[in-house]
PQR file of N, CA, C, O and H, with PARSE charges and radii, in Angstrom:
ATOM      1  N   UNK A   1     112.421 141.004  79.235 -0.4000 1.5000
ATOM      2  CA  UNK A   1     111.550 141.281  80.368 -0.0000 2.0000
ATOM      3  C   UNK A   1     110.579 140.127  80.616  0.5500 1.7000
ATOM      4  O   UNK A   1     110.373 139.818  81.790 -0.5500 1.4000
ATOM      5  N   UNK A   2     109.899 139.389  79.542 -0.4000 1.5000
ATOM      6  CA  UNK A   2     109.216 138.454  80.012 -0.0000 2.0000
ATOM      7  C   UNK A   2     109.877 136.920  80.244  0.5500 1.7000
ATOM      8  O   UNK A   2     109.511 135.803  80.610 -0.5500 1.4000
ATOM      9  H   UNK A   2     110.067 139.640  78.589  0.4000 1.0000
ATOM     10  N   UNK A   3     110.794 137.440  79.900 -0.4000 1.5000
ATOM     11  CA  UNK A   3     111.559 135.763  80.368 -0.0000 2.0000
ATOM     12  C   UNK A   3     111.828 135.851  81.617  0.5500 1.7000
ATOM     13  O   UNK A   3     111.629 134.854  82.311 -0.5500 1.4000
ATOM     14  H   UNK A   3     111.091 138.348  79.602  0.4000 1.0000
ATOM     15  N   UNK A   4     112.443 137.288  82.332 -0.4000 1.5000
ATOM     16  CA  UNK A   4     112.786 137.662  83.648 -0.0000 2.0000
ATOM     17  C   UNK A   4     111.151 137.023  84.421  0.5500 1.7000
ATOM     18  O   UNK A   4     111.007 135.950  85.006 -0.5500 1.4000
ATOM     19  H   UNK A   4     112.605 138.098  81.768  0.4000 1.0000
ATOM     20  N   UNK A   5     110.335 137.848  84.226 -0.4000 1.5000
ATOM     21  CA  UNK A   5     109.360 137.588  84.736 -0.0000 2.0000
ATOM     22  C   UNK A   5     108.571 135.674  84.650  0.5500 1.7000
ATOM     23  O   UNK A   5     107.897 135.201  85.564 -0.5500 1.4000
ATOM     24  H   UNK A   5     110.452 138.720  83.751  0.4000 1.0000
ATOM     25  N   UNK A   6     108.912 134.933  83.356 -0.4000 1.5000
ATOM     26  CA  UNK A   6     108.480 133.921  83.582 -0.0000 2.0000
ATOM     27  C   UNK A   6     109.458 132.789  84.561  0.5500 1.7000
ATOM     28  O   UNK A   6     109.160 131.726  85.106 -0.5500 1.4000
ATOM     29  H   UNK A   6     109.460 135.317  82.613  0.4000 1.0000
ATOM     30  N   UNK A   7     110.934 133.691  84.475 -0.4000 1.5000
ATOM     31  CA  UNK A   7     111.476 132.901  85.117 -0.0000 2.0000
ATOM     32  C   UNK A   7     111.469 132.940  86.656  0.5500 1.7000
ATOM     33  O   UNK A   7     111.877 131.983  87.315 -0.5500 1.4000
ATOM     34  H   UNK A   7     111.177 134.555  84.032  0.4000 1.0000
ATOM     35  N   UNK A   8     110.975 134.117  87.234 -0.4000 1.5000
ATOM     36  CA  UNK A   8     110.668 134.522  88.744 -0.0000 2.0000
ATOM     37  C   UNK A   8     109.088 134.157  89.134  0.5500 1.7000
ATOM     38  O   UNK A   8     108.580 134.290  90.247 -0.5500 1.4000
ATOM     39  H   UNK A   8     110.643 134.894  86.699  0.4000 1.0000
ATOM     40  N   UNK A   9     108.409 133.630  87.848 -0.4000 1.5000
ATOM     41  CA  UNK A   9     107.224 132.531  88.541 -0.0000 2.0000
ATOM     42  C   UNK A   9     107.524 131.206  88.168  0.5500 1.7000
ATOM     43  O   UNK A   9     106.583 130.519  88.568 -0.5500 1.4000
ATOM     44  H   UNK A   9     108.822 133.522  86.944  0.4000 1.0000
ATOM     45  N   UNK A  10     108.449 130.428  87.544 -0.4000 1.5000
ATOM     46  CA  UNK A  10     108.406 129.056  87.254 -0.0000 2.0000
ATOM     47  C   UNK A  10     109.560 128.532  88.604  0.5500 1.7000
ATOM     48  O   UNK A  10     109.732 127.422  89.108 -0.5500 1.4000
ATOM     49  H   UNK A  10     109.213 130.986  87.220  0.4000 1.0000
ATOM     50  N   UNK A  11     110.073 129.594  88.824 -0.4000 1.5000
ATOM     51  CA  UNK A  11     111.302 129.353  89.712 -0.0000 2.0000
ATOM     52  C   UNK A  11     110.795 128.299  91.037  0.5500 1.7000
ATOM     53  O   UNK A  11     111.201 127.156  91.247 -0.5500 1.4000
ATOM     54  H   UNK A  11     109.933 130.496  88.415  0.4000 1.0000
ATOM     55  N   UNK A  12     110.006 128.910  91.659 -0.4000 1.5000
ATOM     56  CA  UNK A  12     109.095 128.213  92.813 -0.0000 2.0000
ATOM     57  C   UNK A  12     108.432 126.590  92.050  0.5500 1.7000
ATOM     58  O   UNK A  12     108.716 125.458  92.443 -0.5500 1.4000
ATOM     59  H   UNK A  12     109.676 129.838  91.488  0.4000 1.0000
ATOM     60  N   UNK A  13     107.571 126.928  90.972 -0.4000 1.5000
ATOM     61  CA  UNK A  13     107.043 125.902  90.598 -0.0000 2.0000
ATOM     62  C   UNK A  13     108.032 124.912  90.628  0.5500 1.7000
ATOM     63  O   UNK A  13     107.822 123.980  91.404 -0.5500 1.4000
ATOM     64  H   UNK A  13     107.341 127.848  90.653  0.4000 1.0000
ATOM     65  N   UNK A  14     109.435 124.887  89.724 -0.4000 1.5000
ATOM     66  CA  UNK A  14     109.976 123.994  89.422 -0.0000 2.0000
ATOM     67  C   UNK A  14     110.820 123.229  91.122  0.5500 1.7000
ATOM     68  O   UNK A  14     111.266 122.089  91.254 -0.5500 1.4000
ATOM     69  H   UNK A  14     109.605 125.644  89.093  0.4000 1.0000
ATOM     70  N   UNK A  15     110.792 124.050  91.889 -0.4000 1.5000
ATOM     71  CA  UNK A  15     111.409 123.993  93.488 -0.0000 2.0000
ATOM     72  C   UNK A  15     110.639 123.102  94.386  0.5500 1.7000
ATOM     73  O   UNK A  15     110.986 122.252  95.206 -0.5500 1.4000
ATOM     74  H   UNK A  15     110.430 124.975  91.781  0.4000 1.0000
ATOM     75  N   UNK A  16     109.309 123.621  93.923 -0.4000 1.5000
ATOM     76  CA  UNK A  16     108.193 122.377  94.709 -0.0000 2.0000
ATOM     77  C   UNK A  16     108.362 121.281  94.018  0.5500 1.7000
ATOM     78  O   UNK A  16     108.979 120.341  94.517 -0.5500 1.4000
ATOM     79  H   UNK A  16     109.028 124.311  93.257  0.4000 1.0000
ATOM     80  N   UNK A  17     107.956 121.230  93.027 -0.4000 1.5000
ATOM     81  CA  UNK A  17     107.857 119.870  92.284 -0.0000 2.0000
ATOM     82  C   UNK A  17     109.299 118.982  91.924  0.5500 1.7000
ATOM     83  O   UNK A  17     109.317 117.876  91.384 -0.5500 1.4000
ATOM     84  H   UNK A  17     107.454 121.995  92.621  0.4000 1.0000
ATOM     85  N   UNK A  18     110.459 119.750  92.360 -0.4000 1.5000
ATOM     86  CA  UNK A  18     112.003 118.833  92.509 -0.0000 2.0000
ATOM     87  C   UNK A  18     111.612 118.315  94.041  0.5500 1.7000
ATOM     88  O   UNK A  18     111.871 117.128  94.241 -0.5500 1.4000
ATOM     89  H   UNK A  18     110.444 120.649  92.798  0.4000 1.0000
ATOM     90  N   UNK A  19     111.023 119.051  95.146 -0.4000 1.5000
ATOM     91  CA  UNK A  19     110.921 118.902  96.226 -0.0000 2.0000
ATOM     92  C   UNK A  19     109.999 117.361  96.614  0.5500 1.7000
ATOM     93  O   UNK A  19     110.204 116.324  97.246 -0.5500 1.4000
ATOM     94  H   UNK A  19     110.813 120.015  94.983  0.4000 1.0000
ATOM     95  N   UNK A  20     108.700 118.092  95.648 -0.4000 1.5000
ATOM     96  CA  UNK A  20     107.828 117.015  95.675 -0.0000 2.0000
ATOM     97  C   UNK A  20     108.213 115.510  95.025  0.5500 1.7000
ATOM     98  O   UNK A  20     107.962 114.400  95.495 -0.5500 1.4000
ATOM     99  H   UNK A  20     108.534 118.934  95.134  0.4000 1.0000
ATOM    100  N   UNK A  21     108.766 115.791  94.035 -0.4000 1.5000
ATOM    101  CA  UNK A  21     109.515 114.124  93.568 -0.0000 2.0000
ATOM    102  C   UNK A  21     110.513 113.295  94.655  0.5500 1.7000
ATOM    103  O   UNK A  21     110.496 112.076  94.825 -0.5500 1.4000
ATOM    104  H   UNK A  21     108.970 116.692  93.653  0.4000 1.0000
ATOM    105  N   UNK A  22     111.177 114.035  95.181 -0.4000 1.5000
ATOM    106  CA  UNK A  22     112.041 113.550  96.486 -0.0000 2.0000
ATOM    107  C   UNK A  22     111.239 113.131  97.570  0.5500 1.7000
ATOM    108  O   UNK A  22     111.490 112.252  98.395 -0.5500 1.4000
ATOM    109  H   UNK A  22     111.190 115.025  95.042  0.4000 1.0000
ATOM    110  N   UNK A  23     110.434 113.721  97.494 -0.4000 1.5000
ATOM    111  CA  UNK A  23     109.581 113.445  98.916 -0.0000 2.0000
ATOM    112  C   UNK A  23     108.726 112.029  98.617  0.5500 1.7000
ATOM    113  O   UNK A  23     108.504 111.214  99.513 -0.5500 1.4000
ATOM    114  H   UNK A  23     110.230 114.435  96.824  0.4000 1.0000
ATOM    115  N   UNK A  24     108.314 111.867  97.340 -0.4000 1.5000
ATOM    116  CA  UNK A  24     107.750 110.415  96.375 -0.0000 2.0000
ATOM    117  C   UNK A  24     108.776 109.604  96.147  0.5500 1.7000
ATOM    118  O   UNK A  24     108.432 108.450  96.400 -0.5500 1.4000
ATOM    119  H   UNK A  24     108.494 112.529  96.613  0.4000 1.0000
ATOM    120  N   UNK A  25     109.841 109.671  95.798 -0.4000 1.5000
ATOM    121  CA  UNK A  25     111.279 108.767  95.829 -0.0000 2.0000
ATOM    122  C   UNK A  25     111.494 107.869  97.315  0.5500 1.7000
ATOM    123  O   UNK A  25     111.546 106.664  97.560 -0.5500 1.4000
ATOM    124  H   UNK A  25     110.121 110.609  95.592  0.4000 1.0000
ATOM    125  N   UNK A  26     111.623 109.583  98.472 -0.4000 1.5000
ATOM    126  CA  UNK A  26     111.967 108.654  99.618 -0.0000 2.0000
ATOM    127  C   UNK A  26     110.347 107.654 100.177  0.5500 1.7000
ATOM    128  O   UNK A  26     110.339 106.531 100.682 -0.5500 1.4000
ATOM    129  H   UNK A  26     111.581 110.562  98.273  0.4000 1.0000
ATOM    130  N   UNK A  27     109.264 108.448  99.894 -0.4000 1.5000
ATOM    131  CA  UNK A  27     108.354 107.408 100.940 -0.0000 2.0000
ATOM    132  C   UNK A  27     108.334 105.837  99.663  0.5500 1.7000
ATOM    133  O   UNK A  27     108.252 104.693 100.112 -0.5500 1.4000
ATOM    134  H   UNK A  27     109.270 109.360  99.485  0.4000 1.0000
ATOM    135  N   UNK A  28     108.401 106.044  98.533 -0.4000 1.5000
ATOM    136  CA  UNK A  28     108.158 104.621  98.101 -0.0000 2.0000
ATOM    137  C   UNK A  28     109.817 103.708  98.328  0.5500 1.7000
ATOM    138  O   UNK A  28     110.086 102.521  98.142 -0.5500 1.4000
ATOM    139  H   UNK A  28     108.468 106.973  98.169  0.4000 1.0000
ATOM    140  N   UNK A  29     110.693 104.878  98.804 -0.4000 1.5000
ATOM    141  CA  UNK A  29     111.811 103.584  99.185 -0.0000 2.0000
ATOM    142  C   UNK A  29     111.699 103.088 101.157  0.5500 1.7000
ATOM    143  O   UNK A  29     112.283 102.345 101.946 -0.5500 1.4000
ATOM    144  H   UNK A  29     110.474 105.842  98.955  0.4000 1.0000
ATOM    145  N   UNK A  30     110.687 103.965 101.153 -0.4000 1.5000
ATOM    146  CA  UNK A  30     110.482 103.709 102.819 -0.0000 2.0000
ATOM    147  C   UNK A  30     109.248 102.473 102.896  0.5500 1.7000
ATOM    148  O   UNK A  30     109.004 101.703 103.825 -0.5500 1.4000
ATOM    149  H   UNK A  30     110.213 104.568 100.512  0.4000 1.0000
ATOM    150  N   UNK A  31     108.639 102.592 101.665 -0.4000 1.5000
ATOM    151  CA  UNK A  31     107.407 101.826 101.494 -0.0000 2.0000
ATOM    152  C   UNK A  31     107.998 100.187 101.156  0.5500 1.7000
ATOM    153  O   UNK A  31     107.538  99.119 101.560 -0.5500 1.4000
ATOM    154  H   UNK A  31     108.838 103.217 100.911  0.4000 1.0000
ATOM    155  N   UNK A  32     108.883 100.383 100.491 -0.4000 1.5000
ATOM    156  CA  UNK A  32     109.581  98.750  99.910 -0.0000 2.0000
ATOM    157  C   UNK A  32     110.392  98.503 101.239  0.5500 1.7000
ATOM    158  O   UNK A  32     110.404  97.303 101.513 -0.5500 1.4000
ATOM    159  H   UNK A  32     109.256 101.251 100.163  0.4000 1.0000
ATOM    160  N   UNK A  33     111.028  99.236 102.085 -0.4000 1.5000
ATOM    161  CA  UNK A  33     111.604  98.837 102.849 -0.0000 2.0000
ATOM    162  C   UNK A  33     110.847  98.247 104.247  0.5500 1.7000
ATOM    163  O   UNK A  33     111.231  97.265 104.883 -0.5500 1.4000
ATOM    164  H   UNK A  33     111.018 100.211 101.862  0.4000 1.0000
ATOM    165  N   UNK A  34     109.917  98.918 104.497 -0.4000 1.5000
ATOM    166  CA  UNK A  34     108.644  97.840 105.202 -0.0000 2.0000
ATOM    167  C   UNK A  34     108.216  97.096 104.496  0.5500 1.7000
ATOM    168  O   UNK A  34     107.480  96.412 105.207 -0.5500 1.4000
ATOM    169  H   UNK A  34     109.604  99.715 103.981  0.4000 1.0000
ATOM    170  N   UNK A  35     108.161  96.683 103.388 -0.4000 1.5000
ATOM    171  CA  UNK A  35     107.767  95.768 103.264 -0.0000 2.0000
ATOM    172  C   UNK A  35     108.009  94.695 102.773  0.5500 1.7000
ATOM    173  O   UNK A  35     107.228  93.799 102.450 -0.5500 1.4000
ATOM    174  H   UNK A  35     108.759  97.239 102.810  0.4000 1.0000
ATOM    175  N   UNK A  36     109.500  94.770 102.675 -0.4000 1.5000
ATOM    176  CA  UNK A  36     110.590  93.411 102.535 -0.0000 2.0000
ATOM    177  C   UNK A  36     110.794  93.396 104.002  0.5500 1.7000
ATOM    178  O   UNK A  36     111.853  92.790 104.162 -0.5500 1.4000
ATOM    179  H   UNK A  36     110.134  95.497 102.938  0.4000 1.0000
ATOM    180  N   UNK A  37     110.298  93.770 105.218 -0.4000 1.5000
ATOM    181  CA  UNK A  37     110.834  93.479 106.703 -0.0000 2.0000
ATOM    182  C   UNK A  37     109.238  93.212 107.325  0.5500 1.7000
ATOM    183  O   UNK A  37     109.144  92.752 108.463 -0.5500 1.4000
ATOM    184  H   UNK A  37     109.437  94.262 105.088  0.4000 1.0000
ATOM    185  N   UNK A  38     108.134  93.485 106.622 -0.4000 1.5000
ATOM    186  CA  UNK A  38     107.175  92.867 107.180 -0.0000 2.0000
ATOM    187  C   UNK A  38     106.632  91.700 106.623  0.5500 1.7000
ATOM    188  O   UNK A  38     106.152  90.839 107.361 -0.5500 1.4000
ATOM    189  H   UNK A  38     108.210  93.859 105.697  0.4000 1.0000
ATOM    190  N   UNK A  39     106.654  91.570 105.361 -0.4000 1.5000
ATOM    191  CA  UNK A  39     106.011  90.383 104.509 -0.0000 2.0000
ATOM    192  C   UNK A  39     106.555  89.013 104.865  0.5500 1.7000
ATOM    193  O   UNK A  39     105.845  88.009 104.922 -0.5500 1.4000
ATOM    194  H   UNK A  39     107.044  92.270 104.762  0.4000 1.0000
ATOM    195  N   UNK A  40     107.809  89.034 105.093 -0.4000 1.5000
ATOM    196  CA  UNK A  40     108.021  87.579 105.704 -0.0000 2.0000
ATOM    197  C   UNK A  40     107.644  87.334 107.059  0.5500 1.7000
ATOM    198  O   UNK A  40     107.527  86.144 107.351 -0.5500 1.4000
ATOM    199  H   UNK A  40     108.385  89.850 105.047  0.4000 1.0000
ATOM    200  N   UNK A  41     107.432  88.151 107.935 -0.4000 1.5000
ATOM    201  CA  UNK A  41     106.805  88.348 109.114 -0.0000 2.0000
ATOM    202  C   UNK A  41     105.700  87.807 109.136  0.5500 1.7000
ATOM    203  O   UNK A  41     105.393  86.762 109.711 -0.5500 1.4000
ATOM    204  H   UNK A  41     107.528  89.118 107.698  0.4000 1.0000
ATOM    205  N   UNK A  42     105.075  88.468 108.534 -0.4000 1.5000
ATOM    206  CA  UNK A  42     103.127  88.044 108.019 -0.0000 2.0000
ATOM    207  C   UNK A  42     103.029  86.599 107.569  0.5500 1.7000
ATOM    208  O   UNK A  42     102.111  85.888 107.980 -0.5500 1.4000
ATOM    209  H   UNK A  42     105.324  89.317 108.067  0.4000 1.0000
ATOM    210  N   UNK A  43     103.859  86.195 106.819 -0.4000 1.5000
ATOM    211  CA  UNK A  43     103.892  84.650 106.209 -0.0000 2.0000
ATOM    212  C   UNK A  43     103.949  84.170 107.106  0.5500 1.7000
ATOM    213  O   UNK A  43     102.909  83.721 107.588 -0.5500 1.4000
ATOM    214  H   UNK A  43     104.605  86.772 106.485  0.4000 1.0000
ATOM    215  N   UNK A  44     105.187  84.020 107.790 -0.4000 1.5000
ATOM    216  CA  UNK A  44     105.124  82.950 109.219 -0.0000 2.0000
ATOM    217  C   UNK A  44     104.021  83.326 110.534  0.5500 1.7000
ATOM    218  O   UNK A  44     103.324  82.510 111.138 -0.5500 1.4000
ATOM    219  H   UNK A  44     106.031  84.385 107.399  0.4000 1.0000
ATOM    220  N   UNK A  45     104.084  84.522 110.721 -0.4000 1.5000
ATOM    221  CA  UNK A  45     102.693  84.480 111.525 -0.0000 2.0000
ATOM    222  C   UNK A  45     101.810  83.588 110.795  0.5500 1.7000
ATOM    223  O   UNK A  45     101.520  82.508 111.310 -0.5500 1.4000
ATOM    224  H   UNK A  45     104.650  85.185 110.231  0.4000 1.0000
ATOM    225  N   UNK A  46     101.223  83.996 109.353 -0.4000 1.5000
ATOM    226  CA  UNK A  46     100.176  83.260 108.837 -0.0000 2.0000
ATOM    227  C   UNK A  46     100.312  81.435 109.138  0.5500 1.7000
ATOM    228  O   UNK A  46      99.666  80.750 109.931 -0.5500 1.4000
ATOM    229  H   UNK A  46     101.458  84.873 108.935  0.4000 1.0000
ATOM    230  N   UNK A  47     100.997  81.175 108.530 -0.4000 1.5000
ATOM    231  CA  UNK A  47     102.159  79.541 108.490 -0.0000 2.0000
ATOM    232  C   UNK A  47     101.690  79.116 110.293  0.5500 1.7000
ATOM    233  O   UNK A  47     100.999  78.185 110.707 -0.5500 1.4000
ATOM    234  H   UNK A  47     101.522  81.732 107.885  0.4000 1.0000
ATOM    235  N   UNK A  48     102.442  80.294 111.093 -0.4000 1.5000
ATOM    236  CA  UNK A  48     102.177  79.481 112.954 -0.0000 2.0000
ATOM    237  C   UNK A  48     100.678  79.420 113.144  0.5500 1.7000
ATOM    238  O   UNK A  48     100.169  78.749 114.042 -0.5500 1.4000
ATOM    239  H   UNK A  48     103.004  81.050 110.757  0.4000 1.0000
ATOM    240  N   UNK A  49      99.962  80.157 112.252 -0.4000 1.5000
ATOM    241  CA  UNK A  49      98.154  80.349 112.884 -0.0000 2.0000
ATOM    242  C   UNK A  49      97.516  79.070 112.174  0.5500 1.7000
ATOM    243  O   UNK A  49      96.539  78.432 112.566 -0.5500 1.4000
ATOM    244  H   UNK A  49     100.375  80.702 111.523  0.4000 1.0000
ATOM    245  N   UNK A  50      98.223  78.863 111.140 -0.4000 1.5000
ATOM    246  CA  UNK A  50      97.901  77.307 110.469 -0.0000 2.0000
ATOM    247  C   UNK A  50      97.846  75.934 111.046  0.5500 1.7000
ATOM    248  O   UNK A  50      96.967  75.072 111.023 -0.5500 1.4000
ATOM    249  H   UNK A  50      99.017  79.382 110.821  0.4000 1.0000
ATOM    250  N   UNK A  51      99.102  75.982 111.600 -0.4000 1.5000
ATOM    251  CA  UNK A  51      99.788  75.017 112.415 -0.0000 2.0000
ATOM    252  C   UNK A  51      99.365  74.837 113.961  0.5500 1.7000
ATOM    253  O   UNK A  51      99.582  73.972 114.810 -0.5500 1.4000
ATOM    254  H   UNK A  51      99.816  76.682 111.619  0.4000 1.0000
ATOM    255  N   UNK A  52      98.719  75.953 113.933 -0.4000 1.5000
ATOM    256  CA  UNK A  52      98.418  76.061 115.551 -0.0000 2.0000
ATOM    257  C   UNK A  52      96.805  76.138 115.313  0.5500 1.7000
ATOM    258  O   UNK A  52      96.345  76.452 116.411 -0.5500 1.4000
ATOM    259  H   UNK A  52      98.543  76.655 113.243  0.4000 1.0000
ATOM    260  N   UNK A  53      96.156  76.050 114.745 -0.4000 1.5000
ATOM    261  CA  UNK A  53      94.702  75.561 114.003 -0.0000 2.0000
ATOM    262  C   UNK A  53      94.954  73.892 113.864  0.5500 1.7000
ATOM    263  O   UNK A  53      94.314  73.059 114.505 -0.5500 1.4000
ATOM    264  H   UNK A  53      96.529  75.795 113.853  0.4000 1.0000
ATOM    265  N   UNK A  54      95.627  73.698 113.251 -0.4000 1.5000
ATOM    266  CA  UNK A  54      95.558  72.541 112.213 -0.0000 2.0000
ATOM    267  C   UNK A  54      95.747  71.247 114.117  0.5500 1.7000
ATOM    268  O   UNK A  54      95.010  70.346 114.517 -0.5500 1.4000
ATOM    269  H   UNK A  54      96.147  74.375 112.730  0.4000 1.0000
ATOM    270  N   UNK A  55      96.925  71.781 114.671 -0.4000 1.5000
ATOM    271  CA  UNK A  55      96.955  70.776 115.926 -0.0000 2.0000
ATOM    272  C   UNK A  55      96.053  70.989 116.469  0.5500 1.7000
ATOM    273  O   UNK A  55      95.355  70.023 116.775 -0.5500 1.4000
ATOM    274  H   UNK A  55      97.524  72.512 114.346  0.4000 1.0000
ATOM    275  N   UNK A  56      95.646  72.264 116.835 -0.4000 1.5000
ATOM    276  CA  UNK A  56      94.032  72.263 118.109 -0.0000 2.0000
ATOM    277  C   UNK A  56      93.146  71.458 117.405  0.5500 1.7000
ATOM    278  O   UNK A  56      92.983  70.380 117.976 -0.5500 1.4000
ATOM    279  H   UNK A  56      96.214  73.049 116.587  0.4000 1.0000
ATOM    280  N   UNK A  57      92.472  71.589 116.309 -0.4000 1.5000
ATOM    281  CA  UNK A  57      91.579  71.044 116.165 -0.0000 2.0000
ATOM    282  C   UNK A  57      91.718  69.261 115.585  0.5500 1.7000
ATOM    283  O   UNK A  57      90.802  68.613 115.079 -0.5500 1.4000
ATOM    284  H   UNK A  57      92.604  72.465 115.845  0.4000 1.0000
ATOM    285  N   UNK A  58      92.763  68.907 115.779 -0.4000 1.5000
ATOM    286  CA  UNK A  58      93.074  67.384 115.980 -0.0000 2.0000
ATOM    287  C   UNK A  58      93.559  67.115 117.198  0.5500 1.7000
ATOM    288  O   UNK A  58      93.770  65.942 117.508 -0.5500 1.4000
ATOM    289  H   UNK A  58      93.507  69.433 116.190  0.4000 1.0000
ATOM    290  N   UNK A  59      93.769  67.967 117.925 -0.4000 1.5000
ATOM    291  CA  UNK A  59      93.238  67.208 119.126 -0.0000 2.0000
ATOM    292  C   UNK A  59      92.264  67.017 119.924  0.5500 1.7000
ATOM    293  O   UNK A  59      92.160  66.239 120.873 -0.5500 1.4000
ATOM    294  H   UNK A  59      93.598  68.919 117.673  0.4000 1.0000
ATOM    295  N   UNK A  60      90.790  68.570 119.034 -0.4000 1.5000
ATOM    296  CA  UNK A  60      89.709  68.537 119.539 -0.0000 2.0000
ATOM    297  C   UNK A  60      89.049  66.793 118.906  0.5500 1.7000
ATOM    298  O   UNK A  60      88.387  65.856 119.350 -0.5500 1.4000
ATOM    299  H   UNK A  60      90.875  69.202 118.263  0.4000 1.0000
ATOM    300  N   UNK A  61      89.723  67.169 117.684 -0.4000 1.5000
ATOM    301  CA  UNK A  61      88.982  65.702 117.267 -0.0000 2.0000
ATOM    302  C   UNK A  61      89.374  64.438 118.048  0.5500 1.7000
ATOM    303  O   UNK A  61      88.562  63.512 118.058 -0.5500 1.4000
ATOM    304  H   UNK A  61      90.261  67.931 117.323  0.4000 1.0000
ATOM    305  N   UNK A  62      90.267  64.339 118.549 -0.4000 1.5000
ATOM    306  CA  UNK A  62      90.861  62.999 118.452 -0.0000 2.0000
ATOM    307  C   UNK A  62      90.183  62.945 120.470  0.5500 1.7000
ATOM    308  O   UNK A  62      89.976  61.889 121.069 -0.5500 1.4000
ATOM    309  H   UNK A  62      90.926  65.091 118.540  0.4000 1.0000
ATOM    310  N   UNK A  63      90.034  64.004 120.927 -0.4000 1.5000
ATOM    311  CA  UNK A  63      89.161  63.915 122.253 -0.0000 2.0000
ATOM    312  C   UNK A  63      87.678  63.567 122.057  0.5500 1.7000
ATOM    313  O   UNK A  63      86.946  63.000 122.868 -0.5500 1.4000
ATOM    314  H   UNK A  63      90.201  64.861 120.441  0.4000 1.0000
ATOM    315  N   UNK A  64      87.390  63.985 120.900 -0.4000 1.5000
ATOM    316  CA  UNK A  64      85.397  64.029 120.770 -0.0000 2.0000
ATOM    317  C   UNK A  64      85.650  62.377 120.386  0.5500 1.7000
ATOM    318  O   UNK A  64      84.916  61.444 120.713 -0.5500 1.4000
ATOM    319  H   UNK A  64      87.985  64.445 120.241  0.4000 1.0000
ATOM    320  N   UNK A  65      86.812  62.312 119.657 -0.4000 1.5000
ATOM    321  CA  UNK A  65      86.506  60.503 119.245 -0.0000 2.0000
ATOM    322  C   UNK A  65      86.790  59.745 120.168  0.5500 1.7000
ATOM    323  O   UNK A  65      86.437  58.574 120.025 -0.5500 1.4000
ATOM    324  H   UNK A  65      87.408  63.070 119.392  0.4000 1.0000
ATOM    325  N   UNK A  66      87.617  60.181 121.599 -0.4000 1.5000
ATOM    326  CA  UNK A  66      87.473  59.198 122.450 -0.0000 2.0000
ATOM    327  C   UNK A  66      86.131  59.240 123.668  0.5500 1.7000
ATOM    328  O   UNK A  66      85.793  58.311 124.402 -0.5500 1.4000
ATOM    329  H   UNK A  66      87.904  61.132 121.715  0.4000 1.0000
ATOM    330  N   UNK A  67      85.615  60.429 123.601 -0.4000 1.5000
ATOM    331  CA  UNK A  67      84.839  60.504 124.723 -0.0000 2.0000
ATOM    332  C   UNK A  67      83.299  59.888 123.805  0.5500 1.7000
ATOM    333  O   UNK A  67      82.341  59.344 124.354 -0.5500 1.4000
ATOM    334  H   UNK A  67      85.889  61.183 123.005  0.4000 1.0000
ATOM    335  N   UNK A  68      83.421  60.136 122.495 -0.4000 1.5000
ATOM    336  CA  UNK A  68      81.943  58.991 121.934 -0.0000 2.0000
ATOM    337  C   UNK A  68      82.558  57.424 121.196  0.5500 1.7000
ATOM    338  O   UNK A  68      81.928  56.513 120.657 -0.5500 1.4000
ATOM    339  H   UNK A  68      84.199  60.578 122.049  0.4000 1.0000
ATOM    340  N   UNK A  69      83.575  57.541 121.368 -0.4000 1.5000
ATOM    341  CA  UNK A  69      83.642  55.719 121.485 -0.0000 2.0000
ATOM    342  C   UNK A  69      82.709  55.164 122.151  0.5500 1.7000
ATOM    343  O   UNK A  69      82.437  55.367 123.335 -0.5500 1.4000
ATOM    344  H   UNK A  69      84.087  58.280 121.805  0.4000 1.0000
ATOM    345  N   UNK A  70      81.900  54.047 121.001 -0.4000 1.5000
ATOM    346  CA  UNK A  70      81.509  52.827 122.061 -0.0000 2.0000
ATOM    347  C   UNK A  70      82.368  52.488 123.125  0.5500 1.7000
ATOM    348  O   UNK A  70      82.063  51.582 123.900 -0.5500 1.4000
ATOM    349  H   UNK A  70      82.121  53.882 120.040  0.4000 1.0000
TER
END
């Protein structure tokens, strides 16, 4: 009788928590999967904001050095 009974309350417990591990399985394989498809994204954005810094402000320079030339 009490096994009947522990087994008609663990029954649910053990149902959520198979449930709940699946549900933690799929979002951290949903989690790696953004973010092997965004991280190289982010790099080269980062990389073009460099590059696109690095020229503006040589050509701000290379204008300030011609307009104060002796």
């Amino acid at each position: 009788m009490f096994q009947l009974l522990l087994m008609i309350y663990l029954l649910p417990v053990v149902i959520i928590a198979a449930l709940l591990i699946r549900f933690i399985r799929w979002l951290l394989s949903l989690t790696l999967r953004f973010t092997r498809w965004a991280v190289p994204r982010i790099f080269r954005l980062a990389v073009w904001l460099l590059m696109l810094g690095w020229y503006g402000g040589h050509f701000l320079w290379r204008y300030y050095r011609s307009r104060t030339a002796p």
